[in-house]
KEFI-561797 format. One record per atom (N, C-alpha, C): atom name; residue in three letters; x, z, y; residue number from 0. Coordinates in steps of 0.001 Angstrom, whole numbers, plus 524288, in hexadecimal, padded with zeros to 5 digits. Atoms other than C-alpha are relative to their C-alpha. Example, Ala and Ser with C-alpha at 12.3 -4.5 7.8 and 13.67 -1.06 7.14 Angstrom:
# residues 2
SITE at  aa     u     w     v   i
SITE  N ALA 8037A 80000 7FB5A   0
SITE CA ALA 8300C 81E78 7EE6C   0
SITE  C ALA 80384 80000 804B0   0
SITE  N SER 7FCCC 7FFC4 7FB5A   1
SITE CA SER 83566 81BE4 7FBDC   1
SITE  C SER 7FCFE 802DA 80442   1
END
This chain:
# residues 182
SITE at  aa     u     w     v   i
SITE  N UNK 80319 8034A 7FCB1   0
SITE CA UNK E9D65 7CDF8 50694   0
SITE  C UNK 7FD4B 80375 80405   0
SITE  N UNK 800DC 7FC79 7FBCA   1
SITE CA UNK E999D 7D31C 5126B   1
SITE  C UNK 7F96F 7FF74 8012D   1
SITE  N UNK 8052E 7FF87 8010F   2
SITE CA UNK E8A82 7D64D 51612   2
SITE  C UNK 7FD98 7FAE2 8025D   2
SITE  N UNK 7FFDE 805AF 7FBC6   3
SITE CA UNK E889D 7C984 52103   3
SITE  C UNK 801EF 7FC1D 7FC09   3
SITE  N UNK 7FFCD 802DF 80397   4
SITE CA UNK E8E8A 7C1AB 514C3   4
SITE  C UNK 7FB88 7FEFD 7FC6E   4
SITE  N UNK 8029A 7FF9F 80466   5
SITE CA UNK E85B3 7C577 50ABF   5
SITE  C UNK 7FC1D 7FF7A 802AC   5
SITE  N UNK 807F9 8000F 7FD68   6
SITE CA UNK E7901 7C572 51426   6
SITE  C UNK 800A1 7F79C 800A4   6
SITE  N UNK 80159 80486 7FE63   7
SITE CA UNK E7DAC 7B6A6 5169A   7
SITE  C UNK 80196 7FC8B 7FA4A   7
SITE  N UNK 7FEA1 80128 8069D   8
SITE CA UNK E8088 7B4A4 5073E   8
SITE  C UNK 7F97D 7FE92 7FEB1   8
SITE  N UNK 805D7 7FFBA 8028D   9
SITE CA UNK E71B2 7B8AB 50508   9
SITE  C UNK 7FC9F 7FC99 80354   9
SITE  N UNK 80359 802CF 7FBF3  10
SITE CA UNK E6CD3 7B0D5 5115D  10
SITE  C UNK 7FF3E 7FA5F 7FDFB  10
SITE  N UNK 7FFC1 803F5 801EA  11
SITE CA UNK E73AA 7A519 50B4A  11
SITE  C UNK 7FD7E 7FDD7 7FB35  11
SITE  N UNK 8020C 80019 804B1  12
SITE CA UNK E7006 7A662 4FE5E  12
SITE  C UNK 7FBE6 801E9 7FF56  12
SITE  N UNK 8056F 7FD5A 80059  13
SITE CA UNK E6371 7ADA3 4FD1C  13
SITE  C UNK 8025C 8054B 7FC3B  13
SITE  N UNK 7FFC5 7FD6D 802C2  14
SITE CA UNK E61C8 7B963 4F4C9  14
SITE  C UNK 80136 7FE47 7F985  14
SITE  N UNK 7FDAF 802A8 806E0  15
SITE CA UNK E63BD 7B149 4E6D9  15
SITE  C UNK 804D9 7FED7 801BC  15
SITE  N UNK 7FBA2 80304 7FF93  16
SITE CA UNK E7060 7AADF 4EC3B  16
SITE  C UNK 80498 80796 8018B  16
SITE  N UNK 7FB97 7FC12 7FF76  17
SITE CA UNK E7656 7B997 4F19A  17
SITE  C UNK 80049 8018D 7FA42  17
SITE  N UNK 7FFAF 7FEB9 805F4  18
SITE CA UNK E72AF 7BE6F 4E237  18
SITE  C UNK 803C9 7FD71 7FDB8  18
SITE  N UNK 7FCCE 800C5 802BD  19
SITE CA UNK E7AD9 7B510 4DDC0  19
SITE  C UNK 805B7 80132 800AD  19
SITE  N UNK 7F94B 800C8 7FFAB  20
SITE CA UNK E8680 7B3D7 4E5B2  20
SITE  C UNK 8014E 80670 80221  20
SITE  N UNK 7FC91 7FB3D 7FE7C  21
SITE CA UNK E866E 7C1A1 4E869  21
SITE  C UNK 7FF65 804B1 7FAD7  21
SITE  N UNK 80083 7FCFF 8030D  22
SITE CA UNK E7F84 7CB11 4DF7E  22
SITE  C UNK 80197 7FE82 7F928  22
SITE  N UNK 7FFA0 80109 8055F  23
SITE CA UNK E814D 7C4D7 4D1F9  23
SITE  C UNK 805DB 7FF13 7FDEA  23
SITE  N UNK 7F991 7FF59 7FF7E  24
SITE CA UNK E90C2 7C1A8 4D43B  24
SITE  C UNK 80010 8056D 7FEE6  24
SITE  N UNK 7FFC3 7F9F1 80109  25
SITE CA UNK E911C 7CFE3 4D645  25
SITE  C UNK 80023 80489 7FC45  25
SITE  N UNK 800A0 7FFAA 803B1  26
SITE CA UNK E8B10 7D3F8 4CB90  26
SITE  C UNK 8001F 7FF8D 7FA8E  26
SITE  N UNK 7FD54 80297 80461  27
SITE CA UNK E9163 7CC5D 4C25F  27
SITE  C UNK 80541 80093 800BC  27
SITE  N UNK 7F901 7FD08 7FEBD  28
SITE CA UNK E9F31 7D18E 4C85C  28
SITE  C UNK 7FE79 80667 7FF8C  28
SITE  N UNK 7FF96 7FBC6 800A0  29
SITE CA UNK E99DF 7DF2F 4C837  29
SITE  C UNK 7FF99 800F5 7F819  29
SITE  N UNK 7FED6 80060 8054F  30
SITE CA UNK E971F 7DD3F 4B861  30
SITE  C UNK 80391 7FD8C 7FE92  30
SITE  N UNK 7FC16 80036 802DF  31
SITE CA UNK EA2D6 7D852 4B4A6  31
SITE  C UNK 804EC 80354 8015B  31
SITE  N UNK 7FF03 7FC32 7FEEE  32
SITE CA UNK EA979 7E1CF 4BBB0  32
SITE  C UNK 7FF38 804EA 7FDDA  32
SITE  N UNK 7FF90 7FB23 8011D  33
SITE CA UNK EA3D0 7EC20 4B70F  33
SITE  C UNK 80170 7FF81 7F816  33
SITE  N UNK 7FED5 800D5 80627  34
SITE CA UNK EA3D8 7E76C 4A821  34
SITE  C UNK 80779 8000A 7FEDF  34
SITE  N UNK 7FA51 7FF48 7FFFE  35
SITE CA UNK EB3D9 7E53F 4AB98  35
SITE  C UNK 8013A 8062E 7FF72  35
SITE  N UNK 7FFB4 7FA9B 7FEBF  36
SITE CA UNK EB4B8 7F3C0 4AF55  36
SITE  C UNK 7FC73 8049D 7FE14  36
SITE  N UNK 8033A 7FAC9 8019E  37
SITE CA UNK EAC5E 7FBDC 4A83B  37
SITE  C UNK 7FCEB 7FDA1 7FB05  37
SITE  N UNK 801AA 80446 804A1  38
SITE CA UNK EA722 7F0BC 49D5A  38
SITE  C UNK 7FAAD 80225 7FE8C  38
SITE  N UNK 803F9 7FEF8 7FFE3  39
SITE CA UNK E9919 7F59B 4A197  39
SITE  C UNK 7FC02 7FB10 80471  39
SITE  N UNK 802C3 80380 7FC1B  40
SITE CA UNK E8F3A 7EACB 4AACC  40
SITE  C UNK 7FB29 80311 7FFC4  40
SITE  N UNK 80434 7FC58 80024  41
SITE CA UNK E85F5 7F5FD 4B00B  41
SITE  C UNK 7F9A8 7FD41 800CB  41
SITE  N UNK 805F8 80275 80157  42
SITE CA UNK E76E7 7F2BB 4AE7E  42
SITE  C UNK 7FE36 7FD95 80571  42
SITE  N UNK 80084 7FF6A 7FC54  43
SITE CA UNK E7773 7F221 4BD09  43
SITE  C UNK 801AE 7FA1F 80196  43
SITE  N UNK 7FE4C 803DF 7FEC7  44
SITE CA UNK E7E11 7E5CE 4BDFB  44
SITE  C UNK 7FAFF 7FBD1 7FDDC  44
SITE  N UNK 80190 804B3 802DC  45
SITE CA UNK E750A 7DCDE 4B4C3  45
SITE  C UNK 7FB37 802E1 80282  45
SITE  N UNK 80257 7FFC4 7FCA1  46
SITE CA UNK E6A1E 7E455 4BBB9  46
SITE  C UNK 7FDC4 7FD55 80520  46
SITE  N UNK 7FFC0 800CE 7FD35  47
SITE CA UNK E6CA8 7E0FB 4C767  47
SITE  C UNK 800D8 7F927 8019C  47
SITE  N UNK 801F7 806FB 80158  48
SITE CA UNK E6F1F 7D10D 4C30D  48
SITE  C UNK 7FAC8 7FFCD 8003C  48
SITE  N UNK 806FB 802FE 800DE  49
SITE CA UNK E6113 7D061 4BF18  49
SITE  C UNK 7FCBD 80220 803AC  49
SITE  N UNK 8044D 8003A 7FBEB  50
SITE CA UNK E5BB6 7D737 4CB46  50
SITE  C UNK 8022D 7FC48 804E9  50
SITE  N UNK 80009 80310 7FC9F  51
SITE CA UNK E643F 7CD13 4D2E8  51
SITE  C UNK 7FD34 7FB63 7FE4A  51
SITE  N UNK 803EF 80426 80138  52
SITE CA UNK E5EB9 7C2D0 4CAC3  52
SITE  C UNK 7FAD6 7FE4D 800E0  52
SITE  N UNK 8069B 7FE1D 80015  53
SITE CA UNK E5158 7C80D 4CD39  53
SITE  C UNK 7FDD9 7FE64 8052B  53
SITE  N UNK 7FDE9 80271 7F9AF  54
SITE CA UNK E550E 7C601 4DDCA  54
SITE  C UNK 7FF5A 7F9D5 7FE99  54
SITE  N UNK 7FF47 805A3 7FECA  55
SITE CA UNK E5964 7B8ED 4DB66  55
SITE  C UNK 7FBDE 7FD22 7FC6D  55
SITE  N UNK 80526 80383 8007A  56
SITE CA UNK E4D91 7B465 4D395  56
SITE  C UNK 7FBB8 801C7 8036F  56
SITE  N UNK 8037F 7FD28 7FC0B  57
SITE CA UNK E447D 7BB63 4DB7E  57
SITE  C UNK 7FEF9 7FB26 80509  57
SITE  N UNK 80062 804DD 7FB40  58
SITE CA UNK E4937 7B1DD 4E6B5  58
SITE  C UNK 7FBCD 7FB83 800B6  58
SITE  N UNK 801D6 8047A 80121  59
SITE CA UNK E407B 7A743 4E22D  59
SITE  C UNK 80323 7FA1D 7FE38  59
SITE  N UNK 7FDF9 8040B 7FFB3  60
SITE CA UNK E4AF1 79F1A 4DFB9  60
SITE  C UNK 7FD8E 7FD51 7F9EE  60
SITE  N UNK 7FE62 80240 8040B  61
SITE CA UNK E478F 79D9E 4D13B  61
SITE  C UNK 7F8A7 800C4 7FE27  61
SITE  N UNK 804CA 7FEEC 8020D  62
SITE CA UNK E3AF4 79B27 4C9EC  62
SITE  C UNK 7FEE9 8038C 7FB2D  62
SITE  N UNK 8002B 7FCCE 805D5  63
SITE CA UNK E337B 7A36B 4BFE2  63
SITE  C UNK 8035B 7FF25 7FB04  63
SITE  N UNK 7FBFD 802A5 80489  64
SITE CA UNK E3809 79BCC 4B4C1  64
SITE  C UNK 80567 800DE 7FFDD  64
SITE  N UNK 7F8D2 8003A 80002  65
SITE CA UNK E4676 79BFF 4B955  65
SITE  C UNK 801D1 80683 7FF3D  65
SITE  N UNK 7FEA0 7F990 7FDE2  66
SITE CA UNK E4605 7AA8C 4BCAD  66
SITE  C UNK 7FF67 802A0 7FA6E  66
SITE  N UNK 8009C 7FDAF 8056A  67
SITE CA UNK E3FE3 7ACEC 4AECF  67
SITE  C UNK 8043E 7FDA0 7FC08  67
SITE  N UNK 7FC3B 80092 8029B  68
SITE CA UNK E4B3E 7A557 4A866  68
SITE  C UNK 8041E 8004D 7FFCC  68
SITE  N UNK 7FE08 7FCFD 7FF32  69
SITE CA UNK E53FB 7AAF3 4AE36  69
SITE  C UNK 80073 80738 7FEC3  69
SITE  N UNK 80255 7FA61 8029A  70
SITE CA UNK E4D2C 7B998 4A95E  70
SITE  C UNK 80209 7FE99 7FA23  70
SITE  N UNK 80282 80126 804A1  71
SITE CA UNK E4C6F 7B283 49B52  71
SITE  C UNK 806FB 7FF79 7FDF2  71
SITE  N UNK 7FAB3 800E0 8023C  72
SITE CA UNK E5C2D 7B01D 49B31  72
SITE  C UNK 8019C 80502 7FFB0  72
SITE  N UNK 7FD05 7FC22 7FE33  73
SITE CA UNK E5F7D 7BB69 49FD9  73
SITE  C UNK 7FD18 803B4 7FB3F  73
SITE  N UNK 80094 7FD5D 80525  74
SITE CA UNK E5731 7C27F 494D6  74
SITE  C UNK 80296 7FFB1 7FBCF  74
SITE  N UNK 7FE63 801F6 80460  75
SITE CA UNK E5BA8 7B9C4 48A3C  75
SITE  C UNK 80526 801E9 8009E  75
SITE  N UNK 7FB17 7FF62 801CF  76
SITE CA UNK E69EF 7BCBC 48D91  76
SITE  C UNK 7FFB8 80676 7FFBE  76
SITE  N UNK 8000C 7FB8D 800C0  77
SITE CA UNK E66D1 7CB25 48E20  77
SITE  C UNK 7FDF8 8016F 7FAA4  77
SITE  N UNK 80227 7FF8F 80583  78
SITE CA UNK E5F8A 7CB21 4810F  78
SITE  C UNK 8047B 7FDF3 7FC6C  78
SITE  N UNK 7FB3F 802B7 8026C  79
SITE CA UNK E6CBC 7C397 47B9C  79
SITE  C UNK 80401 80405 8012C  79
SITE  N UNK 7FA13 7FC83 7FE34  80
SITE CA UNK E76B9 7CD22 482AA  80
SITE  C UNK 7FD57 8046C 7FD9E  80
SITE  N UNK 800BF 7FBD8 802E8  81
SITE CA UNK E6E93 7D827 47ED9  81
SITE  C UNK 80112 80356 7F918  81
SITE  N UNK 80035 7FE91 8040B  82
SITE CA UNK E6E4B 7D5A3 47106  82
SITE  C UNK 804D3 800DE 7FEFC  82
SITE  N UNK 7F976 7FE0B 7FEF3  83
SITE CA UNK E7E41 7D40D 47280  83
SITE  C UNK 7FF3C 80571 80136  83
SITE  N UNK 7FFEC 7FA2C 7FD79  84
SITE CA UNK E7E2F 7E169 47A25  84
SITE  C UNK 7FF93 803F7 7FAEA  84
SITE  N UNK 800D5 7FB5D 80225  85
SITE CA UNK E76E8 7E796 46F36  85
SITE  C UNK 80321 7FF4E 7F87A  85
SITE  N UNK 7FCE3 80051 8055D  86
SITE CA UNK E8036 7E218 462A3  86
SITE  C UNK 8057F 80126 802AD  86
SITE  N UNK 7FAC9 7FDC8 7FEF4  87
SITE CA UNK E8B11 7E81A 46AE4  87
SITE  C UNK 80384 7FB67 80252  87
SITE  N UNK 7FC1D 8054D 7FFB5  88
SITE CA UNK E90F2 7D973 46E5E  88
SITE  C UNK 801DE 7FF2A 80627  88
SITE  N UNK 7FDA7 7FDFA 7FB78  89
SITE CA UNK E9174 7DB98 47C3A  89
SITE  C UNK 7FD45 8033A 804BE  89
SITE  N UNK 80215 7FA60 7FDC4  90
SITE CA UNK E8D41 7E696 48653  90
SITE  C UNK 7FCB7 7FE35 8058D  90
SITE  N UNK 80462 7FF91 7FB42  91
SITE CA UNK E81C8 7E9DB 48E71  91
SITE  C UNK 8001C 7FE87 805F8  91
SITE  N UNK 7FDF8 8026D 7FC61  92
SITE CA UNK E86CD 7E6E2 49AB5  92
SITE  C UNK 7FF37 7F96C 801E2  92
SITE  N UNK 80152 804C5 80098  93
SITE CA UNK E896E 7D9EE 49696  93
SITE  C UNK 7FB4F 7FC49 7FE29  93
SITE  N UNK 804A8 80116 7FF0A  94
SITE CA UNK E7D1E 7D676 491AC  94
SITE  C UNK 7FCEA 7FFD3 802AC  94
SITE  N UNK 803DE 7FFE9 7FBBC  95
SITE CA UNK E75B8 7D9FD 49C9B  95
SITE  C UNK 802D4 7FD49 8041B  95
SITE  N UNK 7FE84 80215 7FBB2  96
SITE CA UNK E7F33 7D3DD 4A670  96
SITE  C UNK 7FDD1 7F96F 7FE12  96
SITE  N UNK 801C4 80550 8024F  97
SITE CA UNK E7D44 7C678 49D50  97
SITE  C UNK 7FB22 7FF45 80123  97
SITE  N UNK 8056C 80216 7FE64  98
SITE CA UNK E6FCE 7C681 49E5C  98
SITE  C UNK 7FE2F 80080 80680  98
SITE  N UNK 8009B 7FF98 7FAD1  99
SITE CA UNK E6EF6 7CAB2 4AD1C  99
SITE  C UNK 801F6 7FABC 80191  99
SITE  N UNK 7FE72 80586 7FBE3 100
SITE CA UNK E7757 7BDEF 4B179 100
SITE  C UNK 7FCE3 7FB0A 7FD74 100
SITE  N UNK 80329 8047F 801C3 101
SITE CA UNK E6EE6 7B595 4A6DD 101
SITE  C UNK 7FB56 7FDE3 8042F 101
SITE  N UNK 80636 8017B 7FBDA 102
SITE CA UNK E62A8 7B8E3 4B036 102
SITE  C UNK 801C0 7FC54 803AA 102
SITE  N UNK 7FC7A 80396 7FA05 103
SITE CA UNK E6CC8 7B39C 4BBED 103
SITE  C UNK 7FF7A 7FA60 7FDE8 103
SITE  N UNK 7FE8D 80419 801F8 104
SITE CA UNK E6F9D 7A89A 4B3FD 104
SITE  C UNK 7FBF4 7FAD3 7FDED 104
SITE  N UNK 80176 803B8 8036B 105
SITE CA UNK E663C 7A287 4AB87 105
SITE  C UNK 80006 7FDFB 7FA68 105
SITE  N UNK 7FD76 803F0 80323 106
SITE CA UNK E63ED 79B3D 4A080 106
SITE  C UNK 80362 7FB07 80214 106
SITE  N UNK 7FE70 802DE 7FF6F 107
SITE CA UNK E68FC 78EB5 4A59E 107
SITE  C UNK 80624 80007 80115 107
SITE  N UNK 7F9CA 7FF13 800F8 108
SITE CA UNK E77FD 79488 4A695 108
SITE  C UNK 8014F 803FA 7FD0B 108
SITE  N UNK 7FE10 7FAD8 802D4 109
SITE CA UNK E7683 79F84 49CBB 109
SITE  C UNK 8046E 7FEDC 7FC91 109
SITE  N UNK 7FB84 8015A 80337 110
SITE CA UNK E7DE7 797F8 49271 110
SITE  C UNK 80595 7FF53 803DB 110
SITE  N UNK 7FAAA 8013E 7FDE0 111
SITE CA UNK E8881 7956C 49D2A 111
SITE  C UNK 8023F 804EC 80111 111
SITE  N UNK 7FE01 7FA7B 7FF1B 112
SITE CA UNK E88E0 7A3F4 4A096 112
SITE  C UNK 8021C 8034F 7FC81 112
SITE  N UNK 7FEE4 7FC7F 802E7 113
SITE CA UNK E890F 7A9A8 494D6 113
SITE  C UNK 8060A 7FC18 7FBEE 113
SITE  N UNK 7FCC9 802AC 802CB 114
SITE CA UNK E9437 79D75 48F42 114
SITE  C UNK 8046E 802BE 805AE 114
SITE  N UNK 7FB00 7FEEB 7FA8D 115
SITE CA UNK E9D39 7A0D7 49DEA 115
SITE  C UNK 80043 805E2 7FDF8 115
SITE  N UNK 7FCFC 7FC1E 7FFE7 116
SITE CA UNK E9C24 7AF23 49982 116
SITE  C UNK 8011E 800A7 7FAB8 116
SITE  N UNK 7FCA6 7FF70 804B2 117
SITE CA UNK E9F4E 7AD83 48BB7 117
SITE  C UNK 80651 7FF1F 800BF 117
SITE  N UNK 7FBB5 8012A 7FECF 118
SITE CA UNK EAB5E 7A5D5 49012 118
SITE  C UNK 80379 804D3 80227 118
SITE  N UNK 7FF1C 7FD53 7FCC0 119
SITE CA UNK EAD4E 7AF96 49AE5 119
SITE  C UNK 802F4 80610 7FD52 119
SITE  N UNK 7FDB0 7FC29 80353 120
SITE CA UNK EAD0B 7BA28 4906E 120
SITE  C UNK 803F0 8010B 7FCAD 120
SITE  N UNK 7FBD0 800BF 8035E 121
SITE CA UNK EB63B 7B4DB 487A4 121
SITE  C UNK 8039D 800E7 800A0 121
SITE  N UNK 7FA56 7FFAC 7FE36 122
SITE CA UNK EC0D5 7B412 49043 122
SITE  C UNK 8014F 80400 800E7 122
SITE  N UNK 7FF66 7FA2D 7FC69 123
SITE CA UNK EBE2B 7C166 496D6 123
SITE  C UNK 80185 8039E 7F9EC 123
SITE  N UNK 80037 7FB89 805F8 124
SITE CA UNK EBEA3 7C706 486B5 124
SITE  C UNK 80504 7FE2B 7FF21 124
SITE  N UNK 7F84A 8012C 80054 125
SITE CA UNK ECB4E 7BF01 48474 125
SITE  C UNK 80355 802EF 80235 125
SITE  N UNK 7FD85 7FBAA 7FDC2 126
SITE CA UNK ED146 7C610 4907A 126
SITE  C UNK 7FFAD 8038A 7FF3B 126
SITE  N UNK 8006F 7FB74 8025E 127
SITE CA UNK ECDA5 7D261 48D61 127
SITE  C UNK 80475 800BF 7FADB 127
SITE  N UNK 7FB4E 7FDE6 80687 128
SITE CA UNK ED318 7D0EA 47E64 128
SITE  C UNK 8044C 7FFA6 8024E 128
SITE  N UNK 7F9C1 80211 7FE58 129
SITE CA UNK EDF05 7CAEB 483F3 129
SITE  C UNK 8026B 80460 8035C 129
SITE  N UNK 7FB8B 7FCBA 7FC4B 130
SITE CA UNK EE1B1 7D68D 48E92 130
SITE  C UNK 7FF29 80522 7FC4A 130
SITE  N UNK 7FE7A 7FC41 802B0 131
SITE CA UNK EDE1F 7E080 4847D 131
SITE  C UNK 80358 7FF4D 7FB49 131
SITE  N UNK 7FCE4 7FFB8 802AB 132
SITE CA UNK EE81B 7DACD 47C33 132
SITE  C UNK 80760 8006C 80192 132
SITE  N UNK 7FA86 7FEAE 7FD90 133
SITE CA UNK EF2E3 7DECB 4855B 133
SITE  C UNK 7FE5E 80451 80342 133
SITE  N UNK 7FFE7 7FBF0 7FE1F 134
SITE CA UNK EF5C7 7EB6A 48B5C 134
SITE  C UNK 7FEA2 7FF9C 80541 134
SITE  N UNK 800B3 80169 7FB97 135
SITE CA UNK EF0AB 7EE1F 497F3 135
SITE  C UNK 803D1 80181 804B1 135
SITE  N UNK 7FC49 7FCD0 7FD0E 136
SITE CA UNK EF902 7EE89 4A3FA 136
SITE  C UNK 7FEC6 805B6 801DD 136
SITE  N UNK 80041 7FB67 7FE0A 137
SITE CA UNK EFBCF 7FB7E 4A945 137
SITE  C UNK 7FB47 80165 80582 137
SITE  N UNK 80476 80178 7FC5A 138
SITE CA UNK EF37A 7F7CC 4B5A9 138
SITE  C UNK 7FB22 8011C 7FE0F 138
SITE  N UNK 80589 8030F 80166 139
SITE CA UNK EE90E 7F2F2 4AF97 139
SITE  C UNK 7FD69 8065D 7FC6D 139
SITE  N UNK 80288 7FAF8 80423 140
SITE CA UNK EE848 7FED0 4A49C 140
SITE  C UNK 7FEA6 80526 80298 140
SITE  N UNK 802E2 7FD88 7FE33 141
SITE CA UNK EE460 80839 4AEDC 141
SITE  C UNK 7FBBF 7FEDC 801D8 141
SITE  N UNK 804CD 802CC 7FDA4 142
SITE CA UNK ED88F 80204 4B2D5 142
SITE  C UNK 7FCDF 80119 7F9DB 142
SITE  N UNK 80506 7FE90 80573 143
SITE CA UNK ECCBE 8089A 4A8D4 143
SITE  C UNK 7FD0B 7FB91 7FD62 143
SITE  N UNK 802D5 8037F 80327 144
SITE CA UNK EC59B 7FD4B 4A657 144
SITE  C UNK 8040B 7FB5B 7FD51 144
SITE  N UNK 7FC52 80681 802D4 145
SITE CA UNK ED2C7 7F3DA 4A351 145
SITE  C UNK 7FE8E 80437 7FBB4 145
SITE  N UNK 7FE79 7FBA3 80389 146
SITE CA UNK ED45B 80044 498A6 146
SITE  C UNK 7FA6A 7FED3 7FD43 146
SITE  N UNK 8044B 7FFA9 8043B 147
SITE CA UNK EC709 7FE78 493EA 147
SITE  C UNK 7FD71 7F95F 7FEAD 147
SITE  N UNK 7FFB9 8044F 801BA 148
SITE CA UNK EC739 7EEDE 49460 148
SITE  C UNK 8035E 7FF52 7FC52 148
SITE  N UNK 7FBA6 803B3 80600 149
SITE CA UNK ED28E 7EDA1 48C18 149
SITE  C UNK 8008E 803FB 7FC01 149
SITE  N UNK 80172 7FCC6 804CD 150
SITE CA UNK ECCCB 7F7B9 482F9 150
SITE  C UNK 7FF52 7FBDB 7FB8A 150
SITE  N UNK 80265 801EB 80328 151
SITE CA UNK ECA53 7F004 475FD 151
SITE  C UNK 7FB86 800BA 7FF39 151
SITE  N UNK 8066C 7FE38 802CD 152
SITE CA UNK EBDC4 7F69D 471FD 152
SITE  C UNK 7FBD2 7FEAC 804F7 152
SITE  N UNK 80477 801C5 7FA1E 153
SITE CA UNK EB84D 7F2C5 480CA 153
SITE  C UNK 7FE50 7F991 7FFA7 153
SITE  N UNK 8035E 8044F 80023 154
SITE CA UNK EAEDB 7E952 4821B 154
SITE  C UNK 8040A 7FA93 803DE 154
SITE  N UNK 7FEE7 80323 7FCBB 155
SITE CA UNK EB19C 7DC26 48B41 155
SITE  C UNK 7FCD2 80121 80336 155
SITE  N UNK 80451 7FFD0 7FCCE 156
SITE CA UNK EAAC1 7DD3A 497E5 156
SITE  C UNK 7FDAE 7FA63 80245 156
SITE  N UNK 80221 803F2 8000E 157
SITE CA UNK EA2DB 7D000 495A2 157
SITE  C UNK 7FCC9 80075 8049C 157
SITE  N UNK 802DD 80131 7FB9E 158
SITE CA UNK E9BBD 7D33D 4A21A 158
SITE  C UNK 80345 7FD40 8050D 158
SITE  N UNK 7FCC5 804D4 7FADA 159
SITE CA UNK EA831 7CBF8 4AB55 159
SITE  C UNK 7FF87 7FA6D 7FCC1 159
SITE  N UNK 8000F 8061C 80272 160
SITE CA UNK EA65E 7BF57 4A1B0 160
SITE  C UNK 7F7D6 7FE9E 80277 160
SITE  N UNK 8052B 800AF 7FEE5 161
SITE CA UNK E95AE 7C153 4A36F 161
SITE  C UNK 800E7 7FDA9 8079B 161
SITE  N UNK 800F8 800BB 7FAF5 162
SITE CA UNK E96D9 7C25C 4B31F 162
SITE  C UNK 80323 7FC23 80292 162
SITE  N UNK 7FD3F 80336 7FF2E 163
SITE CA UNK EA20E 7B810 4B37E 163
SITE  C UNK 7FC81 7FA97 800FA 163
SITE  N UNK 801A0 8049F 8037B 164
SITE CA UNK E9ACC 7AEBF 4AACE 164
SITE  C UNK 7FAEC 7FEC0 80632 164
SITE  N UNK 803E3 8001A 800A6 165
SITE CA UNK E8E07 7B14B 4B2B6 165
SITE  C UNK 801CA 7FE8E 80810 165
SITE  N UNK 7FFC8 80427 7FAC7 166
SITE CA UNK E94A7 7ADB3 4C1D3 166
SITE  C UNK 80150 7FB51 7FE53 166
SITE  N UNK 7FE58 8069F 7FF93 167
SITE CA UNK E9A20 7A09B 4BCA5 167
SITE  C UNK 7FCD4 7FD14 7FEC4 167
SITE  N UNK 80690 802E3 80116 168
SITE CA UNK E8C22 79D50 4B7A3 168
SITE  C UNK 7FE48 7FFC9 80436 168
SITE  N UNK 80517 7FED2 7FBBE 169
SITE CA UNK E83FA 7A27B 4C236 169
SITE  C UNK 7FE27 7FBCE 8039F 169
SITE  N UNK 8017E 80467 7FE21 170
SITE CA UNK E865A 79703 4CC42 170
SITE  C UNK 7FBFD 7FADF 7FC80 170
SITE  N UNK 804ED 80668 80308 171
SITE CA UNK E802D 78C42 4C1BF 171
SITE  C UNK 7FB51 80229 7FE78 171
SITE  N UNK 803EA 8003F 80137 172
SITE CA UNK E74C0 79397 4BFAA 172
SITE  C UNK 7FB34 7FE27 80441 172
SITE  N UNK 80486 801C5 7FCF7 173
SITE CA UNK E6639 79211 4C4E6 173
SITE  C UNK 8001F 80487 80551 173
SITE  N UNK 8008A 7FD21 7F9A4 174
SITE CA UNK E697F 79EE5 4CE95 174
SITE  C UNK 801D1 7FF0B 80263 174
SITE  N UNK 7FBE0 80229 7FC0A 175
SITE CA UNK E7448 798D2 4D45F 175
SITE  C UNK 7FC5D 7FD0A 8029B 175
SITE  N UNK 80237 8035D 7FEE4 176
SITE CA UNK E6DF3 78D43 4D59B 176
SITE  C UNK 7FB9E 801A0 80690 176
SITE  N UNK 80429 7FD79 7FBA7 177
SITE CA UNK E6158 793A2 4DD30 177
SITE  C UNK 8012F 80258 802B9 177
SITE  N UNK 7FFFE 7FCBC 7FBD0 178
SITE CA UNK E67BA 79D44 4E350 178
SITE  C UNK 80287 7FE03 80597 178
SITE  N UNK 7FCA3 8000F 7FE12 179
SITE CA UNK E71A5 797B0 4E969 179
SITE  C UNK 800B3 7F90A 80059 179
SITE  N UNK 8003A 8057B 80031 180
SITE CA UNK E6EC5 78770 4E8A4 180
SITE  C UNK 803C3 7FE0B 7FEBD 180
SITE  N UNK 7FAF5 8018A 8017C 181
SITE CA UNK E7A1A 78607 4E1D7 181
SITE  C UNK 7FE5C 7FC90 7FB75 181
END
């Protein structure tokens, strides 16, 4: 997108409406990306969610109350992913990306976020078993991370099902809504 685009992206939309349709896409393609390729989602990413979140409430669009229950999800699913994280069930990364898009989100679509990336996950763990139960092409088996995806003992990188799950929500929540009068 070119710079005269994006200045008339933010003109249109305000500063909550570029967060969404620009920075938080982004950010949710740069973590599943990197969880594909390296099956790490650096601290930098879920960071950087909650200081856009921080922008787009800031705006005034949203009241105390909303802004604090929005804080209050986004704990609760971090206090839930954490305790996962720390019985080994699934990795740091992912916990903190989960609770970073809760803040985005809400209660009022958490159950939909966290049911779209269960789904989301399922399928993405099916594929996986299914291509590590066949040899990989010759192509493909030079490429380091196919070699360390279709390792058995390697994790899934549940952070492309999290950042999937968490654009096909995003429109029905209350930021859409405000930011963007949708």
């Amino acid at each position: 997108m070119m710079a005269t685009d994006m200045a008339s992206v933010m003109a249109s939309t305000g500063l909550a409406g570029f967060g969404l349709l620009v920075v938080f896409p982004f950010f949710m393609a740069y973590a599943a990306a990197s969880d594909l390729l390296t099956m790490l989602i650096p601290n930098r990413i879920s960071l950087a969610l909650i200081a856009g979140f921080c922008a787009v409430a800031a705006t005034g669009l949203f009241s105390l109350p909303e802004i604090g229950m929005h804080l209050a999800a986004g704990a609760l699913v971090l206090a839930v992913t954490f305790t996962l994280f720390a019985l080994g069930k699934i990795g740091g990364g992912d916990a903190k990306l989960a609770a970073a898009t809760a803040l985005w989100i809400g209660f009022d679509q958490l159950l939909d976020y966290l049911l779209v990336a269960s789904i989301f996950g399922g399928a993405l763990t099916l594929a996986i078993l299914l291509a590590r139960s066949h040899p990989l092409p010759r192509t493909v088996a030079r490429l380091p991370f196919a070699l360390h995806l279709h390792d058995a003992k390697t994790g899934i990188p549940y952070g492309i099902a999290l950042a999937a799950s968490a654009l096909v929500i995003l429109p029905e929540t209350l930021v859409w809504t405000r930011a963007l009068g949708g």
